[in-house]
C-alpha positions in Angstrom: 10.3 -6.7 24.9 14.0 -6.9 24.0 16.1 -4.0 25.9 19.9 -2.9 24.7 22.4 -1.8 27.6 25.5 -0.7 26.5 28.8 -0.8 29.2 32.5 0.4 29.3 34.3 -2.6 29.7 38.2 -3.5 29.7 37.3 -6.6 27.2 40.0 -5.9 24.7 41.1 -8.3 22.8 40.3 -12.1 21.5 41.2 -13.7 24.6 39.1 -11.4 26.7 36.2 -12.2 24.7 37.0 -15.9 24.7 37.6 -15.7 29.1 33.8 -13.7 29.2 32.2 -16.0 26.2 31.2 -18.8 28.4 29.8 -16.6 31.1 27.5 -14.6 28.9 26.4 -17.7 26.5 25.2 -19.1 29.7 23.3 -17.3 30.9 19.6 -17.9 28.9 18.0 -14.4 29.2 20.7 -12.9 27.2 19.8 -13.0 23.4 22.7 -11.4 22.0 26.1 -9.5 22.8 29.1 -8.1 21.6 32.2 -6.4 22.2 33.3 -3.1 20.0 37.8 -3.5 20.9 37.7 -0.7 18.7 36.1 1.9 20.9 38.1 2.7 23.3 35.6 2.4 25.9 35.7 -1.6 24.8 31.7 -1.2 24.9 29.5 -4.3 25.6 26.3 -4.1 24.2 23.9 -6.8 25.3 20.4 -7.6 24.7 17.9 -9.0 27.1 14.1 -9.0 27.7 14.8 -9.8 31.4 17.9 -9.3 33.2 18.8 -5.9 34.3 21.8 -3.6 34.1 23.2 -4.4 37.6 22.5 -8.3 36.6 24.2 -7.9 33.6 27.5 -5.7 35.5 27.6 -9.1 38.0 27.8 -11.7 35.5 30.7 -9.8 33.8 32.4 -8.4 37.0 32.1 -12.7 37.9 34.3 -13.2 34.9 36.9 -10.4 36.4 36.7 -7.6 33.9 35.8 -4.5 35.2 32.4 -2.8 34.0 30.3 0.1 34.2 26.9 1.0 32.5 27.1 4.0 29.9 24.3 6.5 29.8 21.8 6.5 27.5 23.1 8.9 23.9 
């Protein structure tokens, strides 16, 4: 079953994307994620049916942007 994490991020712009793109995409278990520059929490909302949070926080904090997991709304 697919699960939806949502993180405060400082991806916020095009080239942050682009730097965190190929660490994301390569990783299989993710199915889908995106970026909202216009919050200004720069959220990260990725969708998985395996990896957890704390997975997800590593491969990010591995492409050197700092992240933490939002609570649940």
């Amino acid at each position: 079953m697919d699960q939806e994490y949502k993180f405060k991020t400082n991806i916020n712009c095009g080239g942050c994307i682009k730097a965190v793109s190929s660490f994301l995409n390569e990783e299989a278990d993710i199915q889908s994620w995106e970026v909202d520059t216009d919050n200004p929490d720069k959220v990260l909302t990725v969708k998985t049916n395996t990896l957890s949070p704390h997975k997800i926080m590593t491969i990010v904090g591995d492409a050197g942007f700092d992240i933490e997991e939002l609570a649940e709304i």
